[in-house]
C-alpha positions in Angstrom: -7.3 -35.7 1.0 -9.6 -35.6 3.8 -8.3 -31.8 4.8 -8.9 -30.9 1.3 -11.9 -32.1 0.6 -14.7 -29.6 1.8 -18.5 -30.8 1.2 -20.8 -28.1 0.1 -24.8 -28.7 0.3 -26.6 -27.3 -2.9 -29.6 -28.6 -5.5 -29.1 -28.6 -9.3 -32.6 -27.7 -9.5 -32.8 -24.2 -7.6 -31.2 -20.9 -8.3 -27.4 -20.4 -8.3 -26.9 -24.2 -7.8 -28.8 -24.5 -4.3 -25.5 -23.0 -2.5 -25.7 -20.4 0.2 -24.0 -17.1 -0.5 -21.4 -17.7 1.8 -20.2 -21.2 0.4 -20.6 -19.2 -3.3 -18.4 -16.1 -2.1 -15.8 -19.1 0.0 -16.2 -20.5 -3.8 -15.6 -17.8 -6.0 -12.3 -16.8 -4.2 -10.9 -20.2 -3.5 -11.6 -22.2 -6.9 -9.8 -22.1 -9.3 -11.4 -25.1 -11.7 -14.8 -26.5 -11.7 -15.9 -29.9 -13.1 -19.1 -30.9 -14.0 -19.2 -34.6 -14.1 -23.2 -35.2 -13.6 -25.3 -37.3 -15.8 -28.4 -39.5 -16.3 -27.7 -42.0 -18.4 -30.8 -43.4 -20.5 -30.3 -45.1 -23.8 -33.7 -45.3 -24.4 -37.6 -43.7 -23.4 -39.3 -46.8 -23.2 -43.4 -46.9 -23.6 -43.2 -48.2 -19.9 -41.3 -45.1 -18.2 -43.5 -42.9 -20.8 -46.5 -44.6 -19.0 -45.3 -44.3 -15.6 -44.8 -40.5 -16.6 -48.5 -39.9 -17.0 -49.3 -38.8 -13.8 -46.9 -35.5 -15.2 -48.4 -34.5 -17.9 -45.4 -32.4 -19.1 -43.0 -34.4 -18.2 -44.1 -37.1 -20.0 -44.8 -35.0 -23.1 -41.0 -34.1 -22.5 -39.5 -37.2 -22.7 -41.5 -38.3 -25.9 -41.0 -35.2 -27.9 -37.1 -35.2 -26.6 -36.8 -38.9 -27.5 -38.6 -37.7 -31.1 -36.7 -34.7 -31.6 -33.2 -36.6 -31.2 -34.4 -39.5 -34.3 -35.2 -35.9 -36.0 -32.1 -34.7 -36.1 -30.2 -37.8 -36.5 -28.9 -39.0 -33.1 -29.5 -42.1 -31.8 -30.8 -41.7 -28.6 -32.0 -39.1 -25.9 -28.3 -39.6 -24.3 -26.5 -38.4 -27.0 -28.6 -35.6 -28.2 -29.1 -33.8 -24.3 -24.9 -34.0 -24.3 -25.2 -32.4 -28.0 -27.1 -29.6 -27.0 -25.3 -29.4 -23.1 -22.3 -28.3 -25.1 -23.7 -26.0 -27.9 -25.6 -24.0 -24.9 -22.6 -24.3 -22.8 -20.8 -22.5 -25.9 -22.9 -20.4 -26.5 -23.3 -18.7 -22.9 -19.5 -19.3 -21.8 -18.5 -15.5 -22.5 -14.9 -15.1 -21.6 -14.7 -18.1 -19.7 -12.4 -20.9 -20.6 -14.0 -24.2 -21.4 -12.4 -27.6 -21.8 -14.7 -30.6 -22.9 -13.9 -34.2 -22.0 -15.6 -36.2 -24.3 -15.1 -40.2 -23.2 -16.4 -43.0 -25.2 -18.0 -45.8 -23.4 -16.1 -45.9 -19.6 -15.4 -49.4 -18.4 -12.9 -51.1 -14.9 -9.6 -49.0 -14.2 -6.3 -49.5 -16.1 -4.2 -49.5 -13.2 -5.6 -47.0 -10.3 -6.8 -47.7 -7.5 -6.0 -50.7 -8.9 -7.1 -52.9 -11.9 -10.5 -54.0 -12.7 -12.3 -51.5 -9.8 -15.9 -50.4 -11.3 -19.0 -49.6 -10.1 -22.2 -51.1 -11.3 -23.4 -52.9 -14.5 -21.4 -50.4 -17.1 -22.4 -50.7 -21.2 -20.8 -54.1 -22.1 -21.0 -55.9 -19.0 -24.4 -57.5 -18.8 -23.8 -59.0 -22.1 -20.8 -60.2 -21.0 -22.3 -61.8 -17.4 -25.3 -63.5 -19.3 -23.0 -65.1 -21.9 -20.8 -66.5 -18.9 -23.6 -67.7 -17.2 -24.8 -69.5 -20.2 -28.3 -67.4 -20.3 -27.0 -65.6 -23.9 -25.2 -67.7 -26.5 -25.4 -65.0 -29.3 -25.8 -61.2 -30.1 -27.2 -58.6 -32.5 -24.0 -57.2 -33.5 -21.7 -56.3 -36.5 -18.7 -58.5 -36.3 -16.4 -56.0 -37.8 -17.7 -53.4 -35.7 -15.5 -51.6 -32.6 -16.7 -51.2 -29.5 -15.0 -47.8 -28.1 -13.9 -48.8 -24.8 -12.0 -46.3 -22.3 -10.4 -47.3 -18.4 -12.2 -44.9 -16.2 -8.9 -44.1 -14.7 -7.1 -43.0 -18.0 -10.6 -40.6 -18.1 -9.6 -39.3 -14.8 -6.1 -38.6 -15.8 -7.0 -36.7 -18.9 -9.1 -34.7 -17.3 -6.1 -33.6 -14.6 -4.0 -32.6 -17.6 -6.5 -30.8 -19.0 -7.1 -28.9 -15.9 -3.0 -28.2 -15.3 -2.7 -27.0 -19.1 -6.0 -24.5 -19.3 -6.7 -24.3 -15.3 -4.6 -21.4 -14.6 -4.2 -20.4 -18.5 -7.1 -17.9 -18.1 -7.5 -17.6 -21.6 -11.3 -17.6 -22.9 -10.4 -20.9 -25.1 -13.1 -23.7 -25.7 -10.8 -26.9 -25.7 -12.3 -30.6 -26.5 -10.1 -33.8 -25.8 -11.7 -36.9 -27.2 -10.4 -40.2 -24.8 -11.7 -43.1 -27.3 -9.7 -45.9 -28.1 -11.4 -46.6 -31.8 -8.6 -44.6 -33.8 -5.5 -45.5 -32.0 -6.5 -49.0 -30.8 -9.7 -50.4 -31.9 -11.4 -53.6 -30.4 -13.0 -55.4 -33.0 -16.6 -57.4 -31.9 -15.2 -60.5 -33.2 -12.5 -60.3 -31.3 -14.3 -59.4 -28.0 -16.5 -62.2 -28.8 -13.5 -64.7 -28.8 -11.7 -63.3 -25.9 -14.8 -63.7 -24.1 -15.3 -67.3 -24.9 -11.6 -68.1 -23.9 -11.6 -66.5 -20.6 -15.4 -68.4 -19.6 -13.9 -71.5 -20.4 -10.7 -71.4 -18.7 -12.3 -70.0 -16.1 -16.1 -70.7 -16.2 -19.1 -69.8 -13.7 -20.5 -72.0 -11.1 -24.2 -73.0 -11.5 -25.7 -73.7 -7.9 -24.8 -77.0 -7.6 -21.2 -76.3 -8.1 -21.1 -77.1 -11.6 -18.9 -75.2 -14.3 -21.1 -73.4 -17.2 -19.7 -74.2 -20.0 -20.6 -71.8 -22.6 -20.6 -72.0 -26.6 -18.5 -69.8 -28.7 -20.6 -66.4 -29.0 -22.4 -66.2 -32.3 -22.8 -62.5 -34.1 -26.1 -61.8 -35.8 -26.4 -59.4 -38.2 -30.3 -58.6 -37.8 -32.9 -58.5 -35.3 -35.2 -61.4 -37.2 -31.7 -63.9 -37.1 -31.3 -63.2 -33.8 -34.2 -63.9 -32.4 -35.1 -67.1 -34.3 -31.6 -68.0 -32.5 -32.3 -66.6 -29.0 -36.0 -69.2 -29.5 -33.8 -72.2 -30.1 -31.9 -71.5 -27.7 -34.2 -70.5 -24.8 -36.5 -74.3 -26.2 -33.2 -76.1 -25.6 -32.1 -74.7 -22.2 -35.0 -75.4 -20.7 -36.1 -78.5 -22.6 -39.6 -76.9 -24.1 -39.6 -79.1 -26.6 -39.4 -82.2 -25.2 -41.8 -81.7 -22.6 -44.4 -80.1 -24.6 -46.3 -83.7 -25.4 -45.8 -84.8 -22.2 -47.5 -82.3 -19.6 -49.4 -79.1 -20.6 -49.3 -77.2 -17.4 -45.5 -77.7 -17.2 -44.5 -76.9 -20.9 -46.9 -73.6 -20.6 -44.8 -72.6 -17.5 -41.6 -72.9 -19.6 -43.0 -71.1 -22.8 -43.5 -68.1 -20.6 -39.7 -68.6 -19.0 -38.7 -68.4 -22.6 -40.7 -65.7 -23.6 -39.1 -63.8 -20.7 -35.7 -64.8 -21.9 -36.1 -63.6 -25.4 -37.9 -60.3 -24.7 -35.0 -59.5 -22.1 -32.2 -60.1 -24.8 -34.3 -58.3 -27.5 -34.6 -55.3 -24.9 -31.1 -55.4 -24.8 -30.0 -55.5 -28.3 -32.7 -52.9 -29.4 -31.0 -50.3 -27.0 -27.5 -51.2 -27.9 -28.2 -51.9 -31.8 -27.2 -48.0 -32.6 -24.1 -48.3 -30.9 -23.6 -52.5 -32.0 -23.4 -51.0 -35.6 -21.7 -47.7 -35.4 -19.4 -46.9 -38.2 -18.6 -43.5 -36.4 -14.7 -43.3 -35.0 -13.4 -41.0 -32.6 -10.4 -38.8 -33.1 -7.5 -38.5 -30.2 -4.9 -36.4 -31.4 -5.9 -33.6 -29.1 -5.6 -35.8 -26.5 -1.9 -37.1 -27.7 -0.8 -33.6 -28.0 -2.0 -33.0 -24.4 0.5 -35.7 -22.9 3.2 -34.2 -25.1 3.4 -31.2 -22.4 3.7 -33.3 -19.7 7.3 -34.8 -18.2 8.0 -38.4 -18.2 7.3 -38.9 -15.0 4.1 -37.3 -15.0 3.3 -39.5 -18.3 4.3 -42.4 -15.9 2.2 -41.6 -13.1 -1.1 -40.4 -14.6 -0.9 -41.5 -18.3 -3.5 -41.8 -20.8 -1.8 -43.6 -23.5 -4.8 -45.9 -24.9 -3.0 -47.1 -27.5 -1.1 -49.1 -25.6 -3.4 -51.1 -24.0 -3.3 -55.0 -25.1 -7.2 -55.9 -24.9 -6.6 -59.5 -24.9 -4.8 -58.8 -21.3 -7.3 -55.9 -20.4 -10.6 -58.0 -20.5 -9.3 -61.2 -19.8 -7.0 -60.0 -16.2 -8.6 -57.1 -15.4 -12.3 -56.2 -16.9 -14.0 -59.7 -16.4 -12.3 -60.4 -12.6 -13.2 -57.2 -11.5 -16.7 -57.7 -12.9 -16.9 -60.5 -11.4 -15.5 -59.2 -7.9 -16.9 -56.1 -7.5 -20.2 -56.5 -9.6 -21.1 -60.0 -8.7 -19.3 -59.9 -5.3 -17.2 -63.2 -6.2 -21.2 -64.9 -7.1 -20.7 -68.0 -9.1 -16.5 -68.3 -8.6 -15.4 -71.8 -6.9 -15.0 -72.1 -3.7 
């Protein structure tokens, strides 16, 4: 890899990418196939980052109207709505270049490659998921009946190499879009997730830092934000045992009101910015993407398949998605010894 790999220094933000004119002449005879995989991801433009924006004027008027604009025309959030419009420009300025779009739903640990459960980072589903097992969130805004569109990030990668072998070299001006979602084929149902998650956490449960297994409820679904957060009050009063200490010294039971304010106003952060994609009745089509693996051999199918519909989710977050969280994002934090 290492004698094919060849870095090139450039800046999104300057003219004709930042690169030299020698790298973009080098470029222009040697490539063949161009991916753009670069993104920002913010659900939300919170008061605070509008605040901190102030300083730049525009900028700040940028991100509100852009945050406005996207309720406007019926997306949920900035994210969405920029990847809206990067593909209408991108179709509308392509010319006779050919195009292929990878649309992914929400990207979570690898399948198989490098190997299973590898990720990067807190990814859409996983600090839900580490809060519950630490015992620090016994509930969520969420509809039970509702799927979760989850994709491995290495069946994204290997989509995106058969997309590049069908149209790479096919030099026709087409404007291709391959949809790797699992909501169709294979949903995973919130109720389900929610079970699966309390199985695995109490077969195999955190450690608190005395050593001590958390042992965590069964995860209860709320259906709106005033249920929930009646809930996540009781339940912050009883972890931290407001209520029985609030007769006996005021200095103390003030300290733990504001730890349970905290508490609550973290979860509540949470479930506002997830609440348009907690109760999404939107699914994604893949047929697309099943007729793209029908031009590829068995073995290729073998080696870098994309089959989502075979994936057994009970297996897949309970062997692979939770242990490599807990591996790679909590660096083996709260496993025993």
């Amino acid at each position: 890899m290492l004698s094919k790999l060849v870095p090139v220094v450039g800046n999104v933000c300057e003219t004709n990418l930042g690169i030299d004119k020698d790298a973009a002449y080098e470029m222009i005879k040697e490539v063949d196939v161009i991916i753009n995989s670069a993104a920002n991801t913010t659900f939300d433009e919170s008061l605070c980052e509008w605040t901190k924006a102030r300083q730049n004027h525009g900028k700040a008027f940028l991100h509100r109207s852009k945050h406005s604009r996207a309720k406007k025309f019926g997306w949920q959030d900035t994210y969405v709505f920029t990847k809206a419009m990067g593909e209408m420009m991108i179709d509308n300025l392509r010319g006779d270049i050919p195009i292929v779009v990878i649309r992914p739903s929400v990207i979570e640990s690898t399948y198989k490659e490098p190997f299973p459960g590898w990720m990067e980072g807190n990814r859409m589903m996983d600090p839900i998921i580490l809060q519950y097992g630490k015992g620090q969130l016994t509930g969520f805004l969420v509809d039970p009946d509702g799927v979760l569109d989850v994709v491995p990030a290495d069946m994204v990668v290997n989509a995106t190499l058969a997309a590049m072998a069908k149209h790479g070299s096919a030099g026709k001006p087409e404007y291709s879009i391959y949809q790797v979602a699992s909501s169709v084929v294979n949903p995973l149902v919130f109720r389900d997730l929610a079970k699966l998650l309390y199985e695995h956490f109490n077969s195999s449960p955190f450690m608190d830092s005395n050593g001590t297994p958390v042992r965590v409820p069964k995860m209860k679904l709320f259906s709106s934000m005033e249920d929930f957060s009646s809930h996540l009050w009781r339940d912050a009063i009883n972890r931290t045992g407001l209520g029985a200490l609030a007769n006996l010294d005021g200095k103390l039971s003030q300290k733990l009101e504001i730890i349970c304010r905290k508490s609550v106003e973290q979860a509540k952060y949470l479930a506002n910015i997830y609440e348009s994609y907690t109760f999404y009745g939107g699914r994604f089509d893949n047929s697309n993407t099943k007729r793209l693996m029908g031009f590829m051999s068995k073995e290729e199918r073998q080696q870098f398949g994309f089959e989502v519909e075979n994936i057994d989710w009970k297996d897949y977050i309970t062997n692979v998605h939770i242990p490599g969280l807990r591996r790679h994002v909590m660096k083996g934090r709260g496993l025993s010894s």
